[in-house]
N, C-alpha and C positions, 0 to 999 in steps of 0.2 A: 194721293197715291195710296192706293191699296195695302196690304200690308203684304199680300202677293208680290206686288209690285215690286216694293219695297226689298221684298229679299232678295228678288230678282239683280235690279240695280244694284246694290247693295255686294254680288255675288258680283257684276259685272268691275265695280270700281275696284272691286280689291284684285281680280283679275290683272285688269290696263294697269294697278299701281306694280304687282309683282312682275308685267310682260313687257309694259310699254314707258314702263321708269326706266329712267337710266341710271337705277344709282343717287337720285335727287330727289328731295322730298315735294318737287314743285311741277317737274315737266313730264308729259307723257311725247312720248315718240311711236307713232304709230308705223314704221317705216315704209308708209305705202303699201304694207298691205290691205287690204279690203274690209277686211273684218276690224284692225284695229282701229280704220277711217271711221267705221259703222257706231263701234262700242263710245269713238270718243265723241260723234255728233250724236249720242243717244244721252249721255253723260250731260252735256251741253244743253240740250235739252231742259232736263232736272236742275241744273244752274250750279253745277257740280266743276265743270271744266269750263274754261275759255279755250275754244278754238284758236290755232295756231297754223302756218301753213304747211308747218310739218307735225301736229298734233295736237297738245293742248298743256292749258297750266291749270293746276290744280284751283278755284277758289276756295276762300276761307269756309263758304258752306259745305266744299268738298271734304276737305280735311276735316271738318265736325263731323259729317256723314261719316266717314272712312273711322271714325274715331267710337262711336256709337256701337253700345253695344259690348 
C-alpha cells in the first residue's frame, strides 16, 4: 500500500469505527446503507475487518492499524 493509500484507508477506518460502531470496540454495523456496505468490503479487503452479514468485526490487524500512528 502506498502511503496515499494508506491515509486513505486509514481515514476510511476511523470513519466506519466513529459511524458504523455501536458503541463496541469490535463490530461495525453498516445498516444497509451503500456506502457503509462499500467502506467495510474495502476494509476487508486490507484484512482490517471480517465481513459480517450485517457488517463487520474488527481483526486484531484492524485495531493495530486504527492504533498507529
Amino acid at each position: 500500500m502506498t502511503e496515499g493509500e494508506r491515509k486513505a484507508v486509514k481515514a476510511l477506518a476511523w470513519m466506519c469505527e466513529r459511524y458504523l460502531g455501536p458503541g463496541n470496540a469490535t463490530s461495525l454495523k453498516h445498516q444497509f446503507m451503500s456506502a457503509g456496505e462499500m467502506a467495510i468490503e474495502l476494509l476487508a479487503e486490507h484484512g482490517l475487518v471480517i465481513r459480517t452479514s450485517s457488517g463487520g468485526s474488527w481483526t486484531g490487524e484492524g485495531r493495530a492499524f486504527l492504533e498507529l500512528d
